[in-house]
C-alpha positions in Angstrom: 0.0 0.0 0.0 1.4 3.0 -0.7 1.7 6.1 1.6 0.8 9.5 -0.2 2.6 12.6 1.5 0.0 14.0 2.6 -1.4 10.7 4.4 1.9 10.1 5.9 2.3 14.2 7.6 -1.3 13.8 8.4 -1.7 10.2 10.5 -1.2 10.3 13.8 0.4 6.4 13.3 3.3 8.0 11.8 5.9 5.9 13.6 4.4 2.6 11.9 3.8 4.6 8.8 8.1 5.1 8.7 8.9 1.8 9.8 6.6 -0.2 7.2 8.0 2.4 4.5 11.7 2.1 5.2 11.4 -1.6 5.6 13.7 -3.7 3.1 12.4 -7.0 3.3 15.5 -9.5 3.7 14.9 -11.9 1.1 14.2 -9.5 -1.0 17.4 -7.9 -0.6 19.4 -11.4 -0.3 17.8 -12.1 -3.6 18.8 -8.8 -5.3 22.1 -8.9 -4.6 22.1 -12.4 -5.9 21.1 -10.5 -9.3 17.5 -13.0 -8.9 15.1 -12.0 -11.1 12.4 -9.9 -9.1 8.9 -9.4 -10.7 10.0 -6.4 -13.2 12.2 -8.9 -15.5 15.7 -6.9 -15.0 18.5 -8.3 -12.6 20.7 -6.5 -10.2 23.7 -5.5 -12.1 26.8 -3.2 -11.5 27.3 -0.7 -11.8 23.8 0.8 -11.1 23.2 4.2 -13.2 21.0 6.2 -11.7 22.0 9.2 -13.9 21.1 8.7 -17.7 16.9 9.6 -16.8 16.7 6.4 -19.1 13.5 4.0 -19.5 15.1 1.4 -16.8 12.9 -1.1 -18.6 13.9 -0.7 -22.1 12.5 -0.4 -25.5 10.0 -2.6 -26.4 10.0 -6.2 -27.5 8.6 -5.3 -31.0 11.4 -2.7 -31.6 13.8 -5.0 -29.7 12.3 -7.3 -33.0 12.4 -4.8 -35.3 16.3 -3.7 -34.3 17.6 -7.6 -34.9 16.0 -7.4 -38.6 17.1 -3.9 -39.2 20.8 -5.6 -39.0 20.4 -7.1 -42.2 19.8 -3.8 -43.8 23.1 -2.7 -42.5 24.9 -2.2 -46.1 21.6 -0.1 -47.3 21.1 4.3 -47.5 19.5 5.6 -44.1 18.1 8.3 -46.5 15.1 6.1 -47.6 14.7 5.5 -43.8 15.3 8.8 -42.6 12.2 10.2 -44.6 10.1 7.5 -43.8 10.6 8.2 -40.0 10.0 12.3 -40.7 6.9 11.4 -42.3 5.4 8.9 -39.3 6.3 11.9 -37.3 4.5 14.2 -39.3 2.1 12.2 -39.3 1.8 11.4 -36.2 1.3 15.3 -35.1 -0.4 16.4 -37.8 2.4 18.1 -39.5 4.2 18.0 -43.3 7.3 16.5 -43.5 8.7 20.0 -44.4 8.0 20.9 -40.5 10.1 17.7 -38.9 13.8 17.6 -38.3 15.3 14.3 -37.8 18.8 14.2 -35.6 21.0 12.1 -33.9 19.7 12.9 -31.0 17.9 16.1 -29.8 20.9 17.0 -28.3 22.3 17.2 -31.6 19.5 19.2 -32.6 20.1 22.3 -30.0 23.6 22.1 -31.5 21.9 23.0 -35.0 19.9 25.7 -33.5 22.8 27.8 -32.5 24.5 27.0 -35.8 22.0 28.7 -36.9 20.8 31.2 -34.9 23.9 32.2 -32.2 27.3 33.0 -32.8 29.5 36.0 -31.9 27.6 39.0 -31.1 24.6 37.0 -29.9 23.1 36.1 -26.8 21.6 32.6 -25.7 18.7 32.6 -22.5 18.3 29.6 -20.5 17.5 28.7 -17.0 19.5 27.8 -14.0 20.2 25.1 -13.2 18.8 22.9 -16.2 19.8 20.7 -19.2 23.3 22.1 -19.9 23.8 21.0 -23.5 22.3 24.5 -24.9 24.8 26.6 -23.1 27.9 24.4 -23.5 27.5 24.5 -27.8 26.5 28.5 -27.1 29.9 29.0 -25.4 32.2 26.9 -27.6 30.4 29.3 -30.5 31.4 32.5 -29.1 28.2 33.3 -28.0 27.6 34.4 -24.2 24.7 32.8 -22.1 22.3 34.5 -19.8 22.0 31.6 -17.2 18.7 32.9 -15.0 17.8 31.5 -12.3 14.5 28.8 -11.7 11.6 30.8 -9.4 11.6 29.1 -5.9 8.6 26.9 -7.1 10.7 25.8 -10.0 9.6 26.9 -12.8 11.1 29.2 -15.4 11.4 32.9 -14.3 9.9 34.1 -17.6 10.2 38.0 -16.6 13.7 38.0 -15.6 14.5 36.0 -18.8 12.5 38.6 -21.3 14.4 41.8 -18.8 17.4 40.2 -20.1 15.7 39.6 -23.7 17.2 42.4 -26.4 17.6 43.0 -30.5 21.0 40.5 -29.6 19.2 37.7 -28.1 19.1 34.8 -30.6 18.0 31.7 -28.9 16.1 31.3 -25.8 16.0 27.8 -24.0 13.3 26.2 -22.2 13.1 22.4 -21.0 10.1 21.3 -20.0 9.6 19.4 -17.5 12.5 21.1 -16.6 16.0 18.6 -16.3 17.4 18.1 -13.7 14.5 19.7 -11.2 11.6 17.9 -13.2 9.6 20.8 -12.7 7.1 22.7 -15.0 6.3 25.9 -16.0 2.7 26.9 -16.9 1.8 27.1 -20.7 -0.3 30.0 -20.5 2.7 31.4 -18.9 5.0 30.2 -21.9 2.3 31.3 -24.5 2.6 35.2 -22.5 6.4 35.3 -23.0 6.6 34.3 -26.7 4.0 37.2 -27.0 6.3 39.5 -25.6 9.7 38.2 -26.5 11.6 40.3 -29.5 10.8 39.0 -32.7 14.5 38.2 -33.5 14.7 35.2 -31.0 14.0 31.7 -31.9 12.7 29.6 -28.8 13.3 25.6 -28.5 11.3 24.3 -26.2 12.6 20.7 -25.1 9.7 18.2 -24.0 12.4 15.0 -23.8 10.1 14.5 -20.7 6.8 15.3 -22.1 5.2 11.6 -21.6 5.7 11.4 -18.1 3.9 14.4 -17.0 1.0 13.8 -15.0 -2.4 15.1 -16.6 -1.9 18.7 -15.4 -4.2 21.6 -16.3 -1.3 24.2 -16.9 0.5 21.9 -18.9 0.0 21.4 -23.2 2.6 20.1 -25.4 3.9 23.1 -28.1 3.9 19.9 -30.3 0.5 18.9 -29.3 -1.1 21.9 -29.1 0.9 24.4 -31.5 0.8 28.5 -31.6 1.0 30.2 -34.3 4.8 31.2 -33.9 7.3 30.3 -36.3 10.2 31.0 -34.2 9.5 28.1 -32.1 11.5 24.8 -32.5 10.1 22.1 -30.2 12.6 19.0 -29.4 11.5 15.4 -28.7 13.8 12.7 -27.8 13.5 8.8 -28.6 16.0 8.5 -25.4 13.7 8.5 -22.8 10.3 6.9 -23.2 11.1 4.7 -25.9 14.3 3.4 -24.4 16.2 4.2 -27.1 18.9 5.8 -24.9 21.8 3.9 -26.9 20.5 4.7 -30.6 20.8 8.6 -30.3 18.0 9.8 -32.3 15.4 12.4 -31.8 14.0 15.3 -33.4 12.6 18.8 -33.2 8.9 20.0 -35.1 8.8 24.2 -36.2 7.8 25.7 -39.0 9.2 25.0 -42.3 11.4 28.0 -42.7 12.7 27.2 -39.4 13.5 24.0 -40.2 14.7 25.0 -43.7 17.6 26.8 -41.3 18.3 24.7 -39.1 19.9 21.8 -41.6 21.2 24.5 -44.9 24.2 24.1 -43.6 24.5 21.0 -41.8 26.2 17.4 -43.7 24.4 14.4 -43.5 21.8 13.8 -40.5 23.6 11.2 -38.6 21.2 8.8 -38.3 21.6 5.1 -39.2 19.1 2.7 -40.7 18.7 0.2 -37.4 17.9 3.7 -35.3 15.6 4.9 -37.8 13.8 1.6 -38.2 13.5 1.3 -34.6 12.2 4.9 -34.1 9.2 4.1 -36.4 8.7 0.7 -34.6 8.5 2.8 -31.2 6.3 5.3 -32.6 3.9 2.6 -33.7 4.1 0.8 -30.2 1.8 3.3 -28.5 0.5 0.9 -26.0 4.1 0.6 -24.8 4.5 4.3 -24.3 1.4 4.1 -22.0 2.6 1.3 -20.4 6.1 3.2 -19.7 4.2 6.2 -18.5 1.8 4.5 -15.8 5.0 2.3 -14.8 6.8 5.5 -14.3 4.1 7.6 -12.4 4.3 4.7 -9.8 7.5 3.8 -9.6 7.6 7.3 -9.1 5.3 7.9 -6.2 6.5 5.0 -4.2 10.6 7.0 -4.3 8.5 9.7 -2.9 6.5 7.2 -0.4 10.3 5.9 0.7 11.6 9.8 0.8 9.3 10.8 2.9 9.6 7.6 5.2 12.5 9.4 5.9 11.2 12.8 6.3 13.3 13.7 2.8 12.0 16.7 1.0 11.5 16.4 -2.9 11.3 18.5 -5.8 7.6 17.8 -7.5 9.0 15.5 -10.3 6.7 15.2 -13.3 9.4 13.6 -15.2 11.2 10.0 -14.6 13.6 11.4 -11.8 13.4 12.5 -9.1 15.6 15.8 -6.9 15.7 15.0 -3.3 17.9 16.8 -0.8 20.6 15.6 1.2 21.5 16.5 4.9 24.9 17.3 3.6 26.8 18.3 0.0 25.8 16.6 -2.9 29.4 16.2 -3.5 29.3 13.4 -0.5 26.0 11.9 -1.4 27.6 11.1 -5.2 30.9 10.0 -3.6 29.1 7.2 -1.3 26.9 5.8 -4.0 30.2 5.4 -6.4 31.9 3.4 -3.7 28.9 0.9 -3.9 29.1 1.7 -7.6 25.6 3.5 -7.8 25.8 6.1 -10.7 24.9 9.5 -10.0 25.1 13.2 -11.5 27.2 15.2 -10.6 25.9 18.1 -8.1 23.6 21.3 -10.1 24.7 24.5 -8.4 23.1 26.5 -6.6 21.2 23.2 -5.5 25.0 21.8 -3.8 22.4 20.0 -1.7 20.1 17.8 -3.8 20.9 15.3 -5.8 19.3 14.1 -8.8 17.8 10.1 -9.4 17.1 8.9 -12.2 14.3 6.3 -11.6 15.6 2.8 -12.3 13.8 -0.6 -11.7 12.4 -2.0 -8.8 15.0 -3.8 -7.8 17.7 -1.1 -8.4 15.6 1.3 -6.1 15.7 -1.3 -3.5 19.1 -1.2 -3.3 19.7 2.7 -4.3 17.6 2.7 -0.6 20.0 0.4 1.5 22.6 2.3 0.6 21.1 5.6 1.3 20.4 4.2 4.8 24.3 3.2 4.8 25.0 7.5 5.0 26.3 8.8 8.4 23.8 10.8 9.7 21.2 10.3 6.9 19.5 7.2 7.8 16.4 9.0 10.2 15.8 11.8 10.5 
């Protein structure tokens, strides 16, 4: 049974609520670290990364299926593939192909963007602290970067980003749900700033986390529900739901002159015929991606069950991982897990004392938990 937050602050049996909670049962544990096979399919094995934001379960079996026959096609031009996969896209949100843009990656993606759009004399927007990939291509193009910082509730501070918007401000970046908080800012919100941004900058808007987020009021997909804004690039990842962490492919929807920009001067997309086979395969497989989602959203809430167990406080997570603070550094917290080889990122100033979890399988949280309760001083608190 699962103990909401609210149940577990309001009981008056909170004692027994903590001690059920916390409770690792010891066969359990004997059997996972035996690498046993526990109810979700997936053995204990080392090292344990809890800092990819992966699908811990994996693609599918029909792209698994469809991967092992793509092999054979191994001598053949992605290109065919390529524009098949644009067009199940674009199909698939009620675009042209002339509107998709498909990458090796999305992160590959925000790299084209500032090709196009940034460079010397330009400025990039993002948040702070969030997915760093924006800023690090902005920087190694010569291009400054306005970092601003997250509002207390975590969300983008859209007016300090458009005070620092001006005629030299080329791109502005925001994730949502927001990596590594998993936080969200409100699309009416979003829909107020593009209003009153200046028309010279280009906004991506990255939803690699968009199919975990809870059915929320103030949150729409830009993909999903579009304005009527060319300068808007939205970025979807095939990384994350789909468990295609290990294919790197992904792609962004905007309008077709936007899209016409973003690859006139690129080579090749560097996608390869078993990645763009199984993209279309995952695409197809929507009863997976629903599956993945509901898996997630309770995988999810029992972390937060076993957080606050431990009287932990969270970030409100509407992605697949999860920020929960520390008594101490971050820093320490990452150096303990590594010497029971747990994988996780590395510390996001200014939060030194949260750390970020990626939300692995059953039996990987089970043991991410022992060793929490291993911590000096962290155990109870």
């Amino acid at each position: 049974m699962r103990i909401s937050r609210r149940d577990l602050l309001r009981h008056s049996a909170v004692g027994a609520a903590v001690t059920a909670a916390i409770a690792l049962p010891a066969e359990h544990s004997r059997l996972a670290a035996a690498g046993a096979r526990l109810g979700d399919g997936a053995p204990l094995r080392f090292p344990i990364r809890l800092n990819r934001n992966c699908n811990a379960y994996g693609p599918s079996e029909r792209v698994v299926a469809t991967m092992a026959d793509a092999a054979r096609a191994a001598n053949e031009d992605p290109d065919d593939e390529l524009a098949l996969l644009r067009g199940r896209i674009a199909g698939a949100h009620g675009v042209t192909s002339r509107h998709v843009v498909v990458e090796s990656g999305s992160g590959a993606i925000l790299r084209l963007a500032v090709d196009a759009f940034a460079g010397p004399g330009r400025t990039v927007i993002t948040a702070s602290p969030t997915f760093g990939l924006m800023g690090e291509h902005a920087r190694r193009a010569g291009c400054p970067v306005v970092a601003i910082p997250l509002r207390p509730d975590g969300s983008h501070d859209l007016e300090a980003m458009l005070a620092r918007a001006g005629a030299a401000t080329s791109l502005v970046y925001i994730c949502n749900p927001n990596n590594p908080t998993g936080t969200l800012t409100r699309r009416p919100d979003l829909e107020a700033f593009l209003r009153a941004l200046p028309s010279s900058a280009h906004v991506v808007i990255d939803e690699a986390y968009h199919h975990y987020v809870d059915d929320a009021s103030d949150y729409r997909s830009f993909i999903d529900n579009p304005v009527d804004d060319a300068r808007v690039i939205v970025t979807r990842t095939f990384s994350k739901v789909h468990g295609l962490f290990g294919m790197r492919i992904g792609f962004a929807i905007t309008s077709p002159e936007t899209a016409a920009r973003l690859i006139a001067d690129r080579p090749a997309a560097g996608v390869n015929v078993i990645a763009a086979r199984a993209a279309v395969a995952a695409l197809d497989d929507t009863g997976y991606v629903q599956a993945s989602r509901t898996r997630n959203a309770d995988d999810r809430q029992e972390f937060l069950n076993q957080a606050n167990a431990r009287m932990l406080r969270c970030l409100d997570s509407q992605a697949n991982f999860v920020m929960v603070q520390a008594s101490g550094l971050a820093e320490a917290v990452v150096a303990h897990f590594a010497a029971s080889q747990i994988s996780l990122p590395r510390p996001f100033p200014p939060l030194e004392q949260y750390v970020r979890v990626s939300i692995g399988t059953s039996v990987e949280m089970h043991e991410f938990w022992r060793v929490w309760d291993l911590m000096p001083g962290m155990m109870h608190h």
